[in-house]
N, C-alpha and C positions, 0 to 999 in steps of 0.2 A: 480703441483707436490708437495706434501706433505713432508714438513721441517723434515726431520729426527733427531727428537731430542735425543738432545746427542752423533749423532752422525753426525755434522756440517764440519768435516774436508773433507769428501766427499764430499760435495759442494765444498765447497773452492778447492778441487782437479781439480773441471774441469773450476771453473775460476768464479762462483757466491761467492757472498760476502755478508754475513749478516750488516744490520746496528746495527743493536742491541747487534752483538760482540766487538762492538766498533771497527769496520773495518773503518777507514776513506777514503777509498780505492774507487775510483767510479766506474763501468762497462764499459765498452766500448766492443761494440758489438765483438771485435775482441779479446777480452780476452776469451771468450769464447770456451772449447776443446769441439765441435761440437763432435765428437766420442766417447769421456770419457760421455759427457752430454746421449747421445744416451743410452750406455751401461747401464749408471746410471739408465734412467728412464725405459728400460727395465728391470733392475734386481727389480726396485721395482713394475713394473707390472705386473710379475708374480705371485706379492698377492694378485691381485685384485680379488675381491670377486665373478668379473662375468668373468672371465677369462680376458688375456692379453690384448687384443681386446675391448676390455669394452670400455665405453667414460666415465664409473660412476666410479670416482676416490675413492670407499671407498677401503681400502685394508686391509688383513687381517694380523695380523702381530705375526710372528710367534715366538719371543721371549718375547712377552706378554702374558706370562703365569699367573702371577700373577693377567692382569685384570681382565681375566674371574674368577680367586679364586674369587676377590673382589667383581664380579658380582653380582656371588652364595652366597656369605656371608651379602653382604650389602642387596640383595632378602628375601634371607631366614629370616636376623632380619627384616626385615619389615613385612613378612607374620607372621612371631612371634609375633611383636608388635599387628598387626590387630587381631589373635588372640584372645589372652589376653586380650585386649578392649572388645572384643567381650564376650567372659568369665565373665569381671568382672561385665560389665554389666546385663549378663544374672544374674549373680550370687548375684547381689543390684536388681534388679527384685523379683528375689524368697525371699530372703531375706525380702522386703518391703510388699510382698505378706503372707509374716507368719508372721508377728505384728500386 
């Protein structure tokens, strides 16, 4: 199941504990709300990419709008970058070819 960062309180809601919160807290299988856990990892199965049913845990995440900006942005300057290499080369070519 995939740590939903930033939002950890929903773990901790059905009785998992991060150690990295500085939880000093240990599990015991009986801390565990087998039903809230259930709920949980169907609501976040519903994003997965091949449907609920899937065993391939990638999931789509629908309040990450900003990564696909950053996709398309960080793409685009890089096909800009290769560009422009491409350009300036061609253009130190012609240039060396008329002296």
């Amino acid at each position: 199941m995939n740590t939903p960062i930033g939002q950890e309180a929903k773990l901790s809601a059905v009785g998992i504990h991060l150690p990295a919160r500085g939880e000093e807290r240990v599990e015991c299988p009986g801390d565990l709300d087998e039903e809230a856990l259930e709920r949980l990892y169907q609501s976040y199965a519903a994003y997965k990419v091949r449907g609920s049913n899937s065993s391939l845990e990638l999931a789509r995440e629908p309040s990450r709008g900003w990564y696909y900006r950053g996709f398309i942005s960080v793409s685009a300057c890089c096909f800009l970058l290769v560009l422009l290499l491409w350009l300036g080369v061609r253009l130190m070519a012609q240039l060396s070819l008329a002296a």
